[in-house]
PLY file of the C-alpha trace (Angstrom):
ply
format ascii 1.0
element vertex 154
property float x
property float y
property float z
element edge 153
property int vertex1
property int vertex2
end_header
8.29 0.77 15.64
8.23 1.21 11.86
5.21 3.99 12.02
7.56 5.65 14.54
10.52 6.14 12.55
8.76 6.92 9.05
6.55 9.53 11.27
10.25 10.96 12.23
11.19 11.42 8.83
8.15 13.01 8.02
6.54 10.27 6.25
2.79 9.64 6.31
0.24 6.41 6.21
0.26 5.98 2.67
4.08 5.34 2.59
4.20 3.32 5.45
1.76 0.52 3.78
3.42 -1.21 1.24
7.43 0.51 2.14
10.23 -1.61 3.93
12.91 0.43 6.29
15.65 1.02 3.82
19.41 1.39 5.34
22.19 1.66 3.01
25.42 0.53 3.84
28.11 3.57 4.94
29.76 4.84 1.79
26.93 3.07 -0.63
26.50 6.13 -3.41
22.93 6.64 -4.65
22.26 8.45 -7.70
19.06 10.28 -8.87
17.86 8.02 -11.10
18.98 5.19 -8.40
16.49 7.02 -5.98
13.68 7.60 -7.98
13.38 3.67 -8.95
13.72 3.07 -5.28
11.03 5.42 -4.51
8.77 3.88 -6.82
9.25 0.67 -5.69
8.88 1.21 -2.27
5.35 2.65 -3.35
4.47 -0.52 -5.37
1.74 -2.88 -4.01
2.92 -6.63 -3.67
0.98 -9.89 -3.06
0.88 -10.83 0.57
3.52 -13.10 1.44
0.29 -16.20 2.28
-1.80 -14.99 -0.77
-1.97 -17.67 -3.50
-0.58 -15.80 -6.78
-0.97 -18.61 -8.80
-3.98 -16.80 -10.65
-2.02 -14.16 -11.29
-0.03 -12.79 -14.67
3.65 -13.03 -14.12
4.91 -12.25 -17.25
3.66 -8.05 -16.90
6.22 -6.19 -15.85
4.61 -5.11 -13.21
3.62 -8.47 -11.95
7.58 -9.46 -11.74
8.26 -6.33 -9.62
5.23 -7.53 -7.08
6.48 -10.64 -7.24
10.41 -9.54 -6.52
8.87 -7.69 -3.36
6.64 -10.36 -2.27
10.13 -12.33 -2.28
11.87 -9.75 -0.19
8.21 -9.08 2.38
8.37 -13.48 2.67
12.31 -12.99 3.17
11.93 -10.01 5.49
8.99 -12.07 7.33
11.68 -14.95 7.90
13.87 -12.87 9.64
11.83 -10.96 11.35
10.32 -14.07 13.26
13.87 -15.11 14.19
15.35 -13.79 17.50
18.48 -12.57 16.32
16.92 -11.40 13.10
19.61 -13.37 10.78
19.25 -17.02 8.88
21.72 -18.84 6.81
21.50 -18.17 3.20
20.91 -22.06 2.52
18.68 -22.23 4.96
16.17 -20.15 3.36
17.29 -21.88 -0.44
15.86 -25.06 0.97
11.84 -23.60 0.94
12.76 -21.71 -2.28
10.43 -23.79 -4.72
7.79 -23.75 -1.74
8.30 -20.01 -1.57
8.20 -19.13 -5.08
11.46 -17.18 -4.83
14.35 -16.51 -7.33
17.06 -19.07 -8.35
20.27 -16.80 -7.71
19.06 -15.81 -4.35
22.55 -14.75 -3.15
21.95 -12.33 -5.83
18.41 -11.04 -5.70
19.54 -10.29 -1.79
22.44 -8.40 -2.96
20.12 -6.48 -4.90
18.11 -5.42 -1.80
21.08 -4.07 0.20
18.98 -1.23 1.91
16.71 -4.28 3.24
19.43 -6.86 3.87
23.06 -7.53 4.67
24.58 -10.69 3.40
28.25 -11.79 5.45
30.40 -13.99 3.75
31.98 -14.36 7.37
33.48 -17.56 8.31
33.70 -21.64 6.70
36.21 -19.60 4.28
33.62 -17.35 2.75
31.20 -20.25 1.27
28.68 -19.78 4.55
26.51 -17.06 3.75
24.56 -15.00 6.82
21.51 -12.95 5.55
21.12 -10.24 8.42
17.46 -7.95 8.56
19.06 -4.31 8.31
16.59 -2.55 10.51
17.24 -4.80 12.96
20.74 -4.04 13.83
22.60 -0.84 14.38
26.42 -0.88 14.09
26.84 -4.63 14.27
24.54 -4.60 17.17
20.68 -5.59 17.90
18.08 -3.00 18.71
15.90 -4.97 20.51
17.84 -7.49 22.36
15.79 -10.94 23.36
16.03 -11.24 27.41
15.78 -14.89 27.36
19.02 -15.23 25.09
20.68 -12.26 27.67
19.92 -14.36 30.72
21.41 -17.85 29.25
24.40 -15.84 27.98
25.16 -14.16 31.53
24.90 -17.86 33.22
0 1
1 2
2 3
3 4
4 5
5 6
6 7
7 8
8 9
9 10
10 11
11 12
12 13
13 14
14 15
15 16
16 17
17 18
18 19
19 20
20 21
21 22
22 23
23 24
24 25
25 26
26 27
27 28
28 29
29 30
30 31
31 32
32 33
33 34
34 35
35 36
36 37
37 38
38 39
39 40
40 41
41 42
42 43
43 44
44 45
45 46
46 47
47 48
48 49
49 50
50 51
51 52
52 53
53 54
54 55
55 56
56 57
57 58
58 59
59 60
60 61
61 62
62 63
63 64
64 65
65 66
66 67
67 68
68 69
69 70
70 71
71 72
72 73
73 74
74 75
75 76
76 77
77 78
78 79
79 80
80 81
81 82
82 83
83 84
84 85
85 86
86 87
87 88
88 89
89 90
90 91
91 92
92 93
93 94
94 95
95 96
96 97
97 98
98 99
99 100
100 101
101 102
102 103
103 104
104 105
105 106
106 107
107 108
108 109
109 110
110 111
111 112
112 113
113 114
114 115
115 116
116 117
117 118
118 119
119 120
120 121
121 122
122 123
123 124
124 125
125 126
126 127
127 128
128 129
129 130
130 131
131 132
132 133
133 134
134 135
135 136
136 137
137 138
138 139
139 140
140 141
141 142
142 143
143 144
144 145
145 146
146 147
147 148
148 149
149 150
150 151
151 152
152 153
């Protein structure tokens, strides 16, 4: 699915390796210098998200921005492994420790908004939703799961 849609844009192999689908919000204003970082990152190599990095220098520069994607690829890989591609915000926090990921996740998500959409929606804004962008168009799935259609319909 991904190969298909960069192949669309006109993208080739070499961006589709180490790039995520990026899907800004409607009315999110990019800038040039905004794009360019983005570009770069999306080009950056990361650690796999079941690769032991603990032999690894973190303090580089560029080992934090590997390690900030390999948070977003392990994040990404949550979600995608759900069926309807979404998780609760402290439901991820729990493994953060395990996962090696960021303290002010809330945050680091709402830094990734091309990748991810966070809803403060419902328990009076203090339950946060983290939904997988590419997932979803206009509020609804792509890929709907027929099992969850069938026990919905009964």
């Amino acid at each position: 699915m991904r190969e298909k849609e960069y192949r669309e844009k006109g993208g080739d192999a070499e961006n589709i390796r180490f790039s995520f689908l990026i899907n800004f919000p409607p009315g999110f204003k990019t800038g040039k210098y905004y794009k360019i970082a983005v570009w770069k990152w999306q080009r950056l190599p990361y650690w796999l998200p079941y690769e032991d990095v603990s032999g690894y220098d973190m303090r580089s520069l560029e080992g934090e921005k590997r390690m900030e994607k390999r948070a977003i690829a392990m994040i990404h890989e949550i979600l995608s492994l759900t069926v309807e591609k979404k998780i609760i915000l402290e439901r991820i926090a729990h493994f953060r420790v395990t996962m090696n990921l960021p303290k002010k996740l809330k945050d680091f998500i709402l830094q990734h908004q091309g990748v991810f959409y966070i809803s403060t929606r419902g328990n009076y804004g203090k339950l946060h939703t983290i939904f997988l962008r590419e997932a979803c168009n206009r509020g609804e799935l792509i890929e709907r799961c027929i099992w969850l259609e069938g026990i919905w319909l009964n």
